[in-house]
C-alpha positions in Angstrom: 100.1 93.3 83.7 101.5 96.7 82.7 100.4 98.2 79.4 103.5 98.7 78.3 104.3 95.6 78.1 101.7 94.5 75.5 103.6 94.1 71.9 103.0 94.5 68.4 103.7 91.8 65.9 106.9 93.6 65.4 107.7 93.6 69.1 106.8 97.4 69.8 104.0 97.5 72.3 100.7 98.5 71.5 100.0 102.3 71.6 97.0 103.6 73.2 94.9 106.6 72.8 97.3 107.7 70.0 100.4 108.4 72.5 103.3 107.3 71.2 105.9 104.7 72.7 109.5 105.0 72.8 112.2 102.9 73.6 114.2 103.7 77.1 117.3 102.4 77.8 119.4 102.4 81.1 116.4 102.8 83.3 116.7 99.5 85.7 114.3 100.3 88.1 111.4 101.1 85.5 111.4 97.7 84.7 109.7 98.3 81.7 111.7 99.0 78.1 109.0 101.1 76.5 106.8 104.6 77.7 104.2 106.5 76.6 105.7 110.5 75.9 102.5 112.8 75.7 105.1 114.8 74.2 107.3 115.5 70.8 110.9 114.1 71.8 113.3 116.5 70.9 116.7 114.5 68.7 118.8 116.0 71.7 117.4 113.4 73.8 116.9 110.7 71.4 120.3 108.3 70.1 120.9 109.1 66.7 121.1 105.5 65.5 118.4 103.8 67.8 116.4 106.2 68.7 115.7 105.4 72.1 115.7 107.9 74.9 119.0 106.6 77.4 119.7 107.5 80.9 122.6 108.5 80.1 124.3 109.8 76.6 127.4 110.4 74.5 127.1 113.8 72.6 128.5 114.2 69.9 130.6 117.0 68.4 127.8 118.1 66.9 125.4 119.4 69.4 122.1 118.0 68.6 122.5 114.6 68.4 124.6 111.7 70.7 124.7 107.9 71.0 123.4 105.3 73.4 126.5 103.0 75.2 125.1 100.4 73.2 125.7 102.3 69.5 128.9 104.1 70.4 130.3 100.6 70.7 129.5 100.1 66.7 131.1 103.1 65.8 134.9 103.4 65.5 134.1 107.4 64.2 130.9 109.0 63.8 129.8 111.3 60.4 126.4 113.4 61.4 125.3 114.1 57.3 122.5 116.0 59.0 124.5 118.3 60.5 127.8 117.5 58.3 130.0 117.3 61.5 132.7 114.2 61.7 133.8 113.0 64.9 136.7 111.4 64.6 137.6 108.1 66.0 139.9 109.6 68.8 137.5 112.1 70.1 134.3 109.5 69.8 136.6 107.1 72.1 137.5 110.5 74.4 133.7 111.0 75.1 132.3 110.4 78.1 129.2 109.2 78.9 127.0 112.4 80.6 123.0 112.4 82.4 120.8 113.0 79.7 119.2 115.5 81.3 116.6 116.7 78.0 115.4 113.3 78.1 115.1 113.0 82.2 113.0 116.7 82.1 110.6 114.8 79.3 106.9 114.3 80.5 105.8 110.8 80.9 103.4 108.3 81.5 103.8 106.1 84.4 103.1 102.9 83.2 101.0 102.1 86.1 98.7 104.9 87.3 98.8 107.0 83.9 99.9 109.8 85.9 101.9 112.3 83.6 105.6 113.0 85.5 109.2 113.5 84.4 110.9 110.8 83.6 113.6 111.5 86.1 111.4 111.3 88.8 109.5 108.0 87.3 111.6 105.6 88.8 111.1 107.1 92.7 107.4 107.5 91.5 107.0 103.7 91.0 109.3 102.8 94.4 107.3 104.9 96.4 104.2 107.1 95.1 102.9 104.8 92.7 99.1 103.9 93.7 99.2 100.9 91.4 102.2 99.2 92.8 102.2 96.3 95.6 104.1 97.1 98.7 104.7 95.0 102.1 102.5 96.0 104.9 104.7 97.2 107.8 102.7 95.1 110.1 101.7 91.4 108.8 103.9 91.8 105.6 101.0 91.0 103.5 101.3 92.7 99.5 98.8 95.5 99.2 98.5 98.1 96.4 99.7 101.7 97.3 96.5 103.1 96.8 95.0 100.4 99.4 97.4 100.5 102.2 96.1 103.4 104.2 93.1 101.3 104.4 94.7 98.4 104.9 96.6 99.3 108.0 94.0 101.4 109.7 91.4 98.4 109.2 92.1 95.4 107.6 95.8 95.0 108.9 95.8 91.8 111.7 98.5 93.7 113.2 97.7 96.5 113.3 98.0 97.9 117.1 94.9 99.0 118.2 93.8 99.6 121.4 91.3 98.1 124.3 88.6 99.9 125.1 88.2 99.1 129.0 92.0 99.3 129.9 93.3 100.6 127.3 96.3 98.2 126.9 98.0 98.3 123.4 98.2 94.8 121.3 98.0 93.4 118.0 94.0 93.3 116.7 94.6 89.6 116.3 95.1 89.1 119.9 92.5 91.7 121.1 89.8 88.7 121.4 91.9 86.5 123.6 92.2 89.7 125.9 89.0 90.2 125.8 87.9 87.0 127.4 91.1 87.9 130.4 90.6 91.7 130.8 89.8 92.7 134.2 88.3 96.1 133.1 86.0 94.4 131.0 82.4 94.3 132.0 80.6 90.8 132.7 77.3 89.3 133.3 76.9 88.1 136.7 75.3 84.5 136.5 72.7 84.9 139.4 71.6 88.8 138.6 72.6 88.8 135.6 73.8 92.7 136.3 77.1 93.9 134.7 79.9 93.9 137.1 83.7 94.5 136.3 85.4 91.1 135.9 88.0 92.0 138.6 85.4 92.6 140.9 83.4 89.4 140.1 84.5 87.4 142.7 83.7 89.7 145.4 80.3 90.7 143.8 79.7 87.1 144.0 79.6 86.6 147.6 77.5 90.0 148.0 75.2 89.6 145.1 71.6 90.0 146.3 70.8 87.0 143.8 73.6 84.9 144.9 72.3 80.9 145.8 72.6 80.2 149.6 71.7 76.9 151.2 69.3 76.4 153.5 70.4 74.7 157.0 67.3 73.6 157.4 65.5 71.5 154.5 68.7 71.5 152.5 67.2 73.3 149.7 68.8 76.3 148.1 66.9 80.1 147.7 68.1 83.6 146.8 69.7 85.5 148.9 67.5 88.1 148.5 64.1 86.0 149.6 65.8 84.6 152.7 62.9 86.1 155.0 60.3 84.6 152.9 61.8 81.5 152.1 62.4 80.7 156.2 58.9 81.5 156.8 57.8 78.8 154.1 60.6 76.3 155.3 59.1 76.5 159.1 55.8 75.7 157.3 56.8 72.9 155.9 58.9 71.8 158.7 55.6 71.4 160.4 53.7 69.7 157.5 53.2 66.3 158.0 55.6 64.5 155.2 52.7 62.0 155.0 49.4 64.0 154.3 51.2 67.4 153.9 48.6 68.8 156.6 50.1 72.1 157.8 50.3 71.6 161.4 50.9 74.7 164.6 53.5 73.4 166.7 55.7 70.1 167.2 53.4 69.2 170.1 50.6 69.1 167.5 52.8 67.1 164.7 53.6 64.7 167.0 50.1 64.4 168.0 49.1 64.1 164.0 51.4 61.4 163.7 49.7 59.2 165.8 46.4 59.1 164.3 47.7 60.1 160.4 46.0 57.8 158.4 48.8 57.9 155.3 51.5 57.3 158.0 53.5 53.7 157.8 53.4 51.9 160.7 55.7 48.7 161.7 53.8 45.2 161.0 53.3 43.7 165.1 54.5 40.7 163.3 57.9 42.5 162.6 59.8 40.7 165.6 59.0 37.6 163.4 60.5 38.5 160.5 57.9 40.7 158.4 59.3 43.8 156.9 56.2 45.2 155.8 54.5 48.7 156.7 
């Protein structure tokens, strides 16, 4: 909530560090009915009767003072005893409203930031310049102070646009991870080296990978790639074993030799052509 807006028990709002408020009138986009002037207020810039500082003023004949739209309309003619000047009901209703520009060029505190300005240039100040006020990020839309929003959109911002790194496509950061796991610049681990190969080239790196799994034609089990020579030499050995003792054996003339007299291996019942099963 703005300082200014905190009253009195008279309904003035509550000054702070001994700066005086006054009442402003005409100033939509302040949003605000009282402001701290660091300043004395000259009567030029002041209405006679109200004392608050308009936007724009009637001056009266006499050339100190004037009158707020809101007093003029009390007034059928206007008698200054200060200055002992009588304006008379005709030229009070020929008056025209005019800037008031000695109360625009007053210095002011922006309600917001305490930063001391003109009050002509207050309202821009709190549309645009204000670090205190809430504006829309471009981007997501989201409310951020002023003062924030740098930050906000270089770092915090989901939409941001930002940038990959491997093919340097642009995007919005929230869809930077779902890229991620599709970019075919972007480094991955290949499952049987575990190196780090390009995901386009994957596939092919795949079928050339030194670690790759190949089957063997032979004993139908599966080696690397890269331990082919040593894995055949190991699968001829066991090609020879005998799969009953395991004995290592020279030569299929020996195996079969082996097999005849192998004391593990199963043999037929001579009873089998009457119906035993047994080995």
């Amino acid at each position: 909530a703005w300082i200014a807006n905190i009253k009195m028990a008279d309904g003035t709002p509550q000054p702070e560090f001994n700066i005086p408020y006054c009442k402003v009138k005409g100033f939509i986009g302040l949003g605000v009915d009282f402001l701290r002037f660091p300043c004395q207020v000259p009567d030029r810039a002041k209405c006679k009767i109200c004392d608050c500082i308009p936007e724009r003023i009637y001056t009266l004949l006499c050339p100190h003072h004037g009158l707020c739209s809101d007093c003029k309309e009390f007034f059928i003619g206007f008698y200054c005893r200060e200055c002992d000047i009588h304006t008379t009901p005709e030229q009070l209703g020929a008056l025209r409203s005019d800037y008031n520009l000695d109360g625009l060029r007053l210095k002011v505190l922006c309600p917001m930031c305490d930063k001391k300005l003109l009050l002509g240039e207050l309202e821009e100040h709190n549309r645009s310049e204000c670090p205190k006020i809430e504006k829309n990020c471009s981007d997501c839309g989201v409310k951020v102070l002023n003062e924030n929003l740098q930050s906000h959109q270089e770092v915090e911002c989901q939409k941001r646009v930002v940038l990959c790194d491997a093919c340097k496509s642009a995007m919005s950061h929230d869809k930077l991870s779902e890229h991620d796991q599709e970019c075919p610049e972007k480094p991955v681990v290949c499952d049987d080296c575990k190196g780090e190969v390009l995901r386009k080239e994957k596939s092919k790196h795949a079928s050339e990978c030194p670690m790759r799994v190949v089957c063997c034609e032979n004993c139908e089990g599966s080696y690397a790639y890269s331990t082919e020579k040593e894995h055949r030499k190991q699968c001829e050995i066991k090609k020879l074993a005998c799969e009953y003792c395991k004995l290592y054996l020279k030569g299929d003339d020996e195996k079969k030799a082996h097999l005849k007299i192998c004391e593990e291996a199963s043999i037929e019942c001579a009873f089998k052509d009457f119906g035993c099963k047994e080995k």
